[in-house]
Backbone as numpy.savetxt, mean C-alpha at the origin, in Angstrom:
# Nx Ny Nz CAx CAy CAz Cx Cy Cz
11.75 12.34 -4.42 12.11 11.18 -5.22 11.60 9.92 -4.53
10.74 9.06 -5.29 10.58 8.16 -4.46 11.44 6.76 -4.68
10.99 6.32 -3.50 12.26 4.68 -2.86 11.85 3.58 -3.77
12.44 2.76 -4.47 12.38 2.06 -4.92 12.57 0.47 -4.48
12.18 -0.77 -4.73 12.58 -1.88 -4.04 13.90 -2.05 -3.46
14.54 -1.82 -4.94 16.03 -2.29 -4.93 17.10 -1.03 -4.21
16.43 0.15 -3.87 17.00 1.08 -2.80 16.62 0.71 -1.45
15.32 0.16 -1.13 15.16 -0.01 0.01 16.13 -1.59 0.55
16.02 -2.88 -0.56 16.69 -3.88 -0.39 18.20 -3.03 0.46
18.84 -2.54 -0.19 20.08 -1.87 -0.51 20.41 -1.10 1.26
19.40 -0.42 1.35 19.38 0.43 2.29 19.35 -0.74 3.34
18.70 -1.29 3.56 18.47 -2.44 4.87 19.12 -3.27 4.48
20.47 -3.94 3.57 21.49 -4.72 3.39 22.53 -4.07 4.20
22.70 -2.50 4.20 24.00 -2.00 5.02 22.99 -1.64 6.40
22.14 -1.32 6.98 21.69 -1.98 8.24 21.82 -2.99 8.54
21.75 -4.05 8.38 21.91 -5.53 8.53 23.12 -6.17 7.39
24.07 -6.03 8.02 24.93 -6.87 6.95 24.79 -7.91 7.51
24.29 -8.88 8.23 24.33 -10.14 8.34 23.42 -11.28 7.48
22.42 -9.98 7.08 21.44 -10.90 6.02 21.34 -10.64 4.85
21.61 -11.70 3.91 21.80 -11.43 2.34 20.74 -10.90 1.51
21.16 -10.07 0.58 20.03 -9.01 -0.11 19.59 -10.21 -0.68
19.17 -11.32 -1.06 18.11 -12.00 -1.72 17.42 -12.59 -0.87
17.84 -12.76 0.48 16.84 -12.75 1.69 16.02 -11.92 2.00
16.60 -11.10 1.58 15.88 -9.60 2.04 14.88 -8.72 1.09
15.35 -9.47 -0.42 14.18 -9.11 -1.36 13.13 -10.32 -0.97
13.73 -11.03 -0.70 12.68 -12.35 -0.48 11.26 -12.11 0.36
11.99 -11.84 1.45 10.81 -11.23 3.03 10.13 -10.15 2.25
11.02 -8.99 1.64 9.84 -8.09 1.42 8.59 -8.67 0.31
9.03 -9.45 -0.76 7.58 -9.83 -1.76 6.81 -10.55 -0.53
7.54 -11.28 0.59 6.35 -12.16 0.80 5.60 -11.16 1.90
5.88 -10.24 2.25 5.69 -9.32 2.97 3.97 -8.74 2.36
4.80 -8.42 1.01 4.05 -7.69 -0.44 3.00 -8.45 -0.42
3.21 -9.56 -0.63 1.87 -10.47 -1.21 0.90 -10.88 0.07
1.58 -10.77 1.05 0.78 -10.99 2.65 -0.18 -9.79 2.46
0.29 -8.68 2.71 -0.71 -7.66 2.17 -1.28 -7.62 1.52
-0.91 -7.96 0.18 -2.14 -8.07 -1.03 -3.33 -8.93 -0.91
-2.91 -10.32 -0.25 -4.22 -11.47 0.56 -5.10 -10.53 1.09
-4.52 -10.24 2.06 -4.92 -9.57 3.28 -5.97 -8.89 2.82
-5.82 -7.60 2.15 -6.81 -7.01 1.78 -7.53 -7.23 0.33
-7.20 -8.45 -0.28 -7.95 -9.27 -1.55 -9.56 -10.05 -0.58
-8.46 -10.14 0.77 -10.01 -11.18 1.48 -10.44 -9.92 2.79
-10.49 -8.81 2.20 -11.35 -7.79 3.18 -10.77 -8.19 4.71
-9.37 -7.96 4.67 -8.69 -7.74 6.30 -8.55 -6.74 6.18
-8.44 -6.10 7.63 -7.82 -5.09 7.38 -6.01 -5.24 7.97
-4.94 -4.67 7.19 -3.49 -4.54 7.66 -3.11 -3.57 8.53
-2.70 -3.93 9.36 -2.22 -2.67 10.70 -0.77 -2.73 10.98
0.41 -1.96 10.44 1.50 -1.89 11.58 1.88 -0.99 12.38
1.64 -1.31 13.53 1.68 -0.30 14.77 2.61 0.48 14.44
2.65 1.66 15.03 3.68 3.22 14.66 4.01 3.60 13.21
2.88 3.20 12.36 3.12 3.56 10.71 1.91 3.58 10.06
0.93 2.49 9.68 -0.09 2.77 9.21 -0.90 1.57 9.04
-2.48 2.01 8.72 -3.39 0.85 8.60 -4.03 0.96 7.03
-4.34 -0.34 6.86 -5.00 -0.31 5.27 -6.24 -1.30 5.45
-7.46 -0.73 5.06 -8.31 -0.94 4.76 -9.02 -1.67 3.42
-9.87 -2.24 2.76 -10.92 -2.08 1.62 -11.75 -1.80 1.64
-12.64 -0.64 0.82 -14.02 -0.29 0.89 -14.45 -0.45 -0.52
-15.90 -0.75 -0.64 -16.56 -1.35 -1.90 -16.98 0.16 -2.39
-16.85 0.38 -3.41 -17.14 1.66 -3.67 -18.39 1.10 -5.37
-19.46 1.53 -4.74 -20.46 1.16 -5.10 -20.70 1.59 -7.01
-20.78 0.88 -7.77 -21.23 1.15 -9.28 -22.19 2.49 -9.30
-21.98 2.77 -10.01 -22.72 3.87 -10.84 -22.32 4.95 -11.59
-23.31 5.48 -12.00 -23.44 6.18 -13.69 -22.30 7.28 -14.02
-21.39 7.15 -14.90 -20.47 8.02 -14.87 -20.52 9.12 -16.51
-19.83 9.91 -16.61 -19.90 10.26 -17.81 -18.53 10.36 -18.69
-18.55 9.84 -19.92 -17.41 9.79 -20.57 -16.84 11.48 -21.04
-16.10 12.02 -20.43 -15.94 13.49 -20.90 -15.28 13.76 -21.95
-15.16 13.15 -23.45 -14.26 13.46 -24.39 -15.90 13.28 -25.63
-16.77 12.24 -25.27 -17.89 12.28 -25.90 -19.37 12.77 -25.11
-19.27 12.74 -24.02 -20.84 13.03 -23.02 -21.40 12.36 -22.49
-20.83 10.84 -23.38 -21.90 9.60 -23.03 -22.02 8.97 -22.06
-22.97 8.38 -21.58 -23.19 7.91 -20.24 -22.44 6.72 -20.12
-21.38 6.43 -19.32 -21.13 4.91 -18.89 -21.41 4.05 -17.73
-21.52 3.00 -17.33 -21.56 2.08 -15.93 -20.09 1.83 -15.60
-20.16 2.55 -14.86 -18.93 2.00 -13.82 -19.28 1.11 -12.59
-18.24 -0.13 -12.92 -18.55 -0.91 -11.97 -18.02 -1.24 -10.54
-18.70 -2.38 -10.18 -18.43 -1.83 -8.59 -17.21 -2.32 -8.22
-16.29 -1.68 -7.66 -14.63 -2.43 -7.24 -14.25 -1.49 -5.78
-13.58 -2.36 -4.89 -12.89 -2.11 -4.13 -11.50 -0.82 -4.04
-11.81 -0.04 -2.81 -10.57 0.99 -2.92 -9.75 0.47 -1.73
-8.90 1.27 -1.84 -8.28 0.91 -0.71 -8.29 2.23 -0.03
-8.41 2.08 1.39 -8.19 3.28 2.17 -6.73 2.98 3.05
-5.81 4.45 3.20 -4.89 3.91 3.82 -4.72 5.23 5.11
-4.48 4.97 6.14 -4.46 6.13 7.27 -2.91 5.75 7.89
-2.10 6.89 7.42 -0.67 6.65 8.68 -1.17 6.90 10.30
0.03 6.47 10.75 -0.39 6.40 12.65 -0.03 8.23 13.06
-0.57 8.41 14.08 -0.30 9.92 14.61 1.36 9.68 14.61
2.28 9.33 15.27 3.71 8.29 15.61 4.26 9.08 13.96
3.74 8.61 12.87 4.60 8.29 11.74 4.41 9.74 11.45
2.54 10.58 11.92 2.39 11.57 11.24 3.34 12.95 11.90
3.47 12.68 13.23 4.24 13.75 13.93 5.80 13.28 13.43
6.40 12.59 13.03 7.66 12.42 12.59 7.86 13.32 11.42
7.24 12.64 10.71 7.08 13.60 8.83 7.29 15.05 9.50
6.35 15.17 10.02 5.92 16.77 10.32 6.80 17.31 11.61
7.53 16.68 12.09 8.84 17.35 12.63 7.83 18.00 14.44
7.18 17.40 14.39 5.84 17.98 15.85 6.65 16.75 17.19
């Protein structure tokens, strides 16, 4: 099941009862949107013991529409690449 804002707000309101959940939704958008800059202007985001995020240009070209055959252009847009830390990956995985 996955976490939702307002579970995670929730969850780190009873960790921290000293700081109010609209503080705490607050930090995370600006958190959100720090990231979104970040990799809108080709940074890359790193937080140590969890994970790094990248952008890579993933180059245009010729695709095919599979419901008719026809050839389309796909254009060129940015992916994101994301790699967790060894730290986060041996946790998950119980190593």
């Amino acid at each position: 099941m996955p976490i939702t804002k307002s579970e995670l707000v929730k969850q780190l309101s009873k960790t921290y009862p000293n700081l109010l959940k609209k503080d705490l939704e607050k930090f995370f958008d600006i958190f959100i949107n720090e990231v979104k800059l970040a990799l809108k202007n080709d940074e890359r985001v790193e937080l140590r013991g969890a994970f790094t995020m990248q952008t890579k240009v993933q180059k245009s070209r010729t695709s095919r529409n599979p419901k008719t055959s026809e050839k389309v252009i796909t254009d060129e847009k940015k992916k994101i690449l994301f790699k967790m830390s060894q730290e986060m990956f041996n946790e998950i995985n119980d190593l």
